[in-house]
N, C-alpha and C positions, 0 to 999 in steps of 0.2 A: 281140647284139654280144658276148656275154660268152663264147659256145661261141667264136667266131673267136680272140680274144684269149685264152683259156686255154689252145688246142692250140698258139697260135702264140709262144705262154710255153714250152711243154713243148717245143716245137721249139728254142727258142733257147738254153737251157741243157742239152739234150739232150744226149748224146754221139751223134755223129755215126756213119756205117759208114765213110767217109771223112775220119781225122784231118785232109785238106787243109780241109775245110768250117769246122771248127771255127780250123782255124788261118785263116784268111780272114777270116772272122767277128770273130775277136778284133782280127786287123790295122786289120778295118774297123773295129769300137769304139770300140779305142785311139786311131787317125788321125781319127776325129770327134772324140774327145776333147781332142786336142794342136790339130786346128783349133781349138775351141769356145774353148779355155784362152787360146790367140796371138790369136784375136778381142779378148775382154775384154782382155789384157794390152795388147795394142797399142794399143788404143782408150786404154783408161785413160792408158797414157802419154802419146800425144798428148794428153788434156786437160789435163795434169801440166805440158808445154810450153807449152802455150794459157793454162793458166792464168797463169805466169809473165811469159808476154805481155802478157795483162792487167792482170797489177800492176801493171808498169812502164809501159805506159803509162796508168793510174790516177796512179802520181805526178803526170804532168805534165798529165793531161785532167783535165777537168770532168766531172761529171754531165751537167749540161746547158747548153747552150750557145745563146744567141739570138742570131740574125744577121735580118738585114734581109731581107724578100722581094723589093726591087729595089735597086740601087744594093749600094755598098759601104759608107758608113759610116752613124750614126744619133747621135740624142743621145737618152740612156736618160732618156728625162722625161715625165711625165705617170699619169693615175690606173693605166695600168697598173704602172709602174714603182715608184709610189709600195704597191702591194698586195705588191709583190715585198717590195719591203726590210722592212718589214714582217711576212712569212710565218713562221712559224717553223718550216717544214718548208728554209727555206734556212741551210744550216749558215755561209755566204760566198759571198759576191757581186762577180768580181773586171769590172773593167774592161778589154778587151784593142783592143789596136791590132795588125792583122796587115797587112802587106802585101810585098811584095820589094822588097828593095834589092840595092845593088852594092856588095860589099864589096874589099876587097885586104889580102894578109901576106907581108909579107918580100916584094913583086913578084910574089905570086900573087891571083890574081882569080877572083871568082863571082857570079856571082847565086842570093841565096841567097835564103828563106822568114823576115823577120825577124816575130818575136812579140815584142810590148810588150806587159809586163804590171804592175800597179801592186804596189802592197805587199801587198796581201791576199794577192795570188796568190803573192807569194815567201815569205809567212810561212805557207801551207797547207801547200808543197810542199818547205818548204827549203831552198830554192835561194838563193845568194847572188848577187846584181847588188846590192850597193854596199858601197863600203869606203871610211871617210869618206866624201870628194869624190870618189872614183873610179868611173866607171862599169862593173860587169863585165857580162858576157855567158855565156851555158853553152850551147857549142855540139856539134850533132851530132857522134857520132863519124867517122860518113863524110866529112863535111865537112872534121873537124880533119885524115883522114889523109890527104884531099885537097890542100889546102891548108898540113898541115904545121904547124897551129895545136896548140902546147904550153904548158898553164896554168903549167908552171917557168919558162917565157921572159918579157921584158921587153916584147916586142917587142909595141906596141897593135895593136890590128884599126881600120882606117879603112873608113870607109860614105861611099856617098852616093846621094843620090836628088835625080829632078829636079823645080821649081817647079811645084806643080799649077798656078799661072797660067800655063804657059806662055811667060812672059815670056823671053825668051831673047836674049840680046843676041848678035850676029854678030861681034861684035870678040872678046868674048871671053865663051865659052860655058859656060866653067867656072863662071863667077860666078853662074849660074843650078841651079848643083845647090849642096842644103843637106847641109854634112859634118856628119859625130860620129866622136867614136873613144871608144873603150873596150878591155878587157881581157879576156882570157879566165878567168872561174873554173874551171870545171871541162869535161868533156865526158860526155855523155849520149846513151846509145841514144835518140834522138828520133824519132816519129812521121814517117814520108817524108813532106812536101809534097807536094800533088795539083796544083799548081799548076805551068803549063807555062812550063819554063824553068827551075825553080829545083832548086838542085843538092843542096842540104842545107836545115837549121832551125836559126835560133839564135833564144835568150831575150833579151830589153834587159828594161830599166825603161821603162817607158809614158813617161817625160819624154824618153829619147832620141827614141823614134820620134816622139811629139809633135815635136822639134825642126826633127827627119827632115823630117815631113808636112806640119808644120804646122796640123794638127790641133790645136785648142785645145780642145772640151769634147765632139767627136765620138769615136764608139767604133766600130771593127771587128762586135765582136761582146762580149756578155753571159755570163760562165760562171758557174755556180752550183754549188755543193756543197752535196750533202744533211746536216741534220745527222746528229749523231749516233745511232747505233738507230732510226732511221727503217725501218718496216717498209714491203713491197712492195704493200701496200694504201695505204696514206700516200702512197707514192711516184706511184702512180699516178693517185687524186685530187690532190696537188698539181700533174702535169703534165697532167691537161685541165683543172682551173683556170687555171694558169696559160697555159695555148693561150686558152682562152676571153678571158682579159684583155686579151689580147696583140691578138688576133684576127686577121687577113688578113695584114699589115704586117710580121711577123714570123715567123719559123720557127724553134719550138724541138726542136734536136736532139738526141738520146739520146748513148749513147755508141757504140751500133751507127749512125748517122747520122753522128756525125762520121768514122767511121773506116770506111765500109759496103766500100769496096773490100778491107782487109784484113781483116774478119769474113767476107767472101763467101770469100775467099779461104781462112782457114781451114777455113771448113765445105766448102768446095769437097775442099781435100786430105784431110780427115778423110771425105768420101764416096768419095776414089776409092781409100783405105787401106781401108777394107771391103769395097770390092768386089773389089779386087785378092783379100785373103785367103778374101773367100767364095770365088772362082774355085778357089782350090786346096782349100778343103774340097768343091768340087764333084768336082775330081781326086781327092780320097780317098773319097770316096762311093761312086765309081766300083767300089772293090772289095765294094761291097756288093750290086750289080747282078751281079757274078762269083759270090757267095756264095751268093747267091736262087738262082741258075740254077744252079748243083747241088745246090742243096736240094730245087727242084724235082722236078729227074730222079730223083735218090736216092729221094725219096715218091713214087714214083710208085707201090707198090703200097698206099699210105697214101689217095692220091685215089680208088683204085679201090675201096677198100675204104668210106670216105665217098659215093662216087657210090652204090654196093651198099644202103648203110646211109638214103638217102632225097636225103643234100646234094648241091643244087645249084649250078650253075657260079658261081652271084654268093658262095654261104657260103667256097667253094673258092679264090676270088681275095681273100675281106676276110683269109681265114688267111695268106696268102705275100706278102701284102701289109702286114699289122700283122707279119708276124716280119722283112719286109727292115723294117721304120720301126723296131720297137722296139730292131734292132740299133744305127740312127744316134739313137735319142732313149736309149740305154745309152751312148753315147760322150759323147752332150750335156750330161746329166745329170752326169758323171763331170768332163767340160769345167766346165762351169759354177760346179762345187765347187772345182775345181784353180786353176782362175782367179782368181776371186773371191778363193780364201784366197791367193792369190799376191800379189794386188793389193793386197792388204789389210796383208799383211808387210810389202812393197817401203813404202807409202803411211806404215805407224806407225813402222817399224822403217827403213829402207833399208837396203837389205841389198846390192844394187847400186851401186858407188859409180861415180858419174861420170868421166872418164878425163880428163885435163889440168886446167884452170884454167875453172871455171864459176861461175855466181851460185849455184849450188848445189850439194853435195858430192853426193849420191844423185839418181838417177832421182828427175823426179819423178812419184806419181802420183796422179791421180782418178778415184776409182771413181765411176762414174755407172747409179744402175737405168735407165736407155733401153737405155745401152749394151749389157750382161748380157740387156734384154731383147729388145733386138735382135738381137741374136748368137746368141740362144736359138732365137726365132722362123725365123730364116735357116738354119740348121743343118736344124731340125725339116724346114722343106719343103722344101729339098732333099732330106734323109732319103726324104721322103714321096715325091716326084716321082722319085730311083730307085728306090725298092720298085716302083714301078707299073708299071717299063718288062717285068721279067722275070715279075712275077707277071698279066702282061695276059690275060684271060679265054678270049683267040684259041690260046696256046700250051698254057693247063689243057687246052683240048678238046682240041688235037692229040695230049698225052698220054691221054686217054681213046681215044683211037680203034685 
């Protein structure tokens, strides 16, 4: 291997009889190179938005979350629940009531995703639902521009939901649904509802929706927060401990579980932003297949003179074959550096500032090793897979003939 690879070195830094070869050559380099660099760069910044994603909804999600395996509500009691609170891998432990109601503002109406949640969960997250005696709420933004819900205004939000007994008198029907009203505090990018029908998400205090439901010591679902500096080893023996507690009856969800439609979703667009960009580093490859193929021709009194010298057709094709690859792994390599120290600027420094009004003034980005080594690998065989099409052992012999 080493004879193939040192002629097929001396051919690539060569000078050519044909400056077009060498100018081709370099084209092709350079264009792997600006592929390999827009790889990492891209990539990285979509982790840079993903991550952002994830913060924010971090504010308002749990680590982990236990809801019921049938039915909708539970009462959190018994020796599993008792190991919970207890655990010291549980940083807070909040109590949630979720279910839809029907809200109206100013004459506008929805049914929306209400979340009742107790104090824990407003003193993890910051959020404010109360002031004195008043109840607030922090509702979705889509919801508020729907609806026209402004935390300056006066004006309460009214709810109502109907008698889980069914009771419903025919005279008058109204009397059968439990109201609440409250306020708006603030408005928040909130997590879209998966549930059919509802148009937005808002926060109450567990004692509206208690009102609401009439729910007295039953719970929606269980969220938990890790504590603090909890490592990924910890994390993971506390949540099959606590599956095993729990056992059948319960399902505890990650934070890819509660949200699995927009995790799929990102990884989704993040696979098909790779493949899109591989597509066009295949386009630029392309001229590496053009540059092999007058390399070829051009040597051809170089094969004859190898054929003369003992080498056969297989030493003949590993040479035009490691000199089209080492052109696209000299781009990659070049790629790889350019990128990386790009990403790495952009990430410590921003150097790119964001354009209008954002949660954040620069690009943001993350550099990730899969990423770098994926982009690496991708390049490489493509590389590889054009080298092979013009150095193919069928067209050596025909030059010999």
């Amino acid at each position: 291997m080493r004879l193939p690879l040192y002629i097929a070195g001396r051919y690539l830094f060569a000078r050519k009889s044909h400056n077009v070869i060498n100018i081709i050559s370099a084209i092709s380099a350079a264009g792997m190179a600006l592929g390999t660099a827009a790889l990492i760069l891209v990539l990285s910044v979509f982790n840079g938005f993903n991550g952002i994603i994830e913060q924010n909804m971090a504010s308002v999600e749990a680590d982990l979350r236990i809801v019921p395996a049938e039915g909708k509500v539970f009462v959190p009691e018994g020796p599993a629940f008792d190991w919970l609170y207890d655990a010291p891998e549980a940083g807070s432990i909040s109590s949630i009531i979720s279910d839809k109601i029907f809200i109206s503002y100013e004459g506008r109406q929805s049914v929306v995703n209400a979340k009742g949640v107790d104090e824990v969960y407003a003193e993890e997250t910051g959020l404010q639902l109360k002031r004195e005696e008043v109840n607030l709420a922090v509702v979705g933004k889509d919801l508020a521009w729907k609806l026209g819900i402004n935390p300056k205004f006066l004006s309460p939000i009214q709810a109502w939901y109907p008698d889980r007994t069914g009771n419903i008198s025919p005279s008058n029907p109204a009397a059968s649904l439990h109201t609440a009203e409250f306020y708006a505090s603030s408005l928040m990018d909130l997590p879209h509802t998966s549930e059919a029908g509802a148009e937005g998400t808002i926060i109450l205090p567990i004692s509206v929706m208690r009102s609401l439901t009439g729910y007295s010591e039953e719970v929606s679902s269980v969220e938990i927060r890790y504590a603090d500096g909890l490592g990924k080893k910890h994390v993971k023996r506390f949540c099959r401990n606590l599956r095993q507690q729990l056992g059948q009856e319960y399902i505890v969800q990650d934070r890819y579980m509660q949200d699995e439609a927009l995790y799929k979703m990102m990884r989704y667009e993040k696979a098909a932003i790779f493949l899109i960009l591989i597509f066009i580093v295949v386009i630029i490859a392309l001229n590496i297949f053009g540059s092999l193929s007058m390399l070829i021709i051009e040597k051809e009194e170089d094969i004859a003179t190898l054929r003369a010298m003992g080498a056969d057709d297989a030493l003949i094709h590993r040479i035009f074959v490691l000199e089209g690859w080492l052109i696209s792994l000299l781009g990659m390599v070049i790629g790889v550096v350019l990128g990386v120290g790009l990403a790495l600027l952009q990430q410590h420094f921003g150097l790119v500032k964001m354009p209008g009004n954002f949660v954040v003034d620069a690009y943001p980005v993350v550099l990730k090793l899969t990423d770098v080594l994926f982009s690496a690998i991708g390049v490489a065989l493509i590389g590889l897979v054009v080298a092979l099409a013009p150095a193919s052992k069928s067209k050596l012999k025909q030059l010999s003939i």
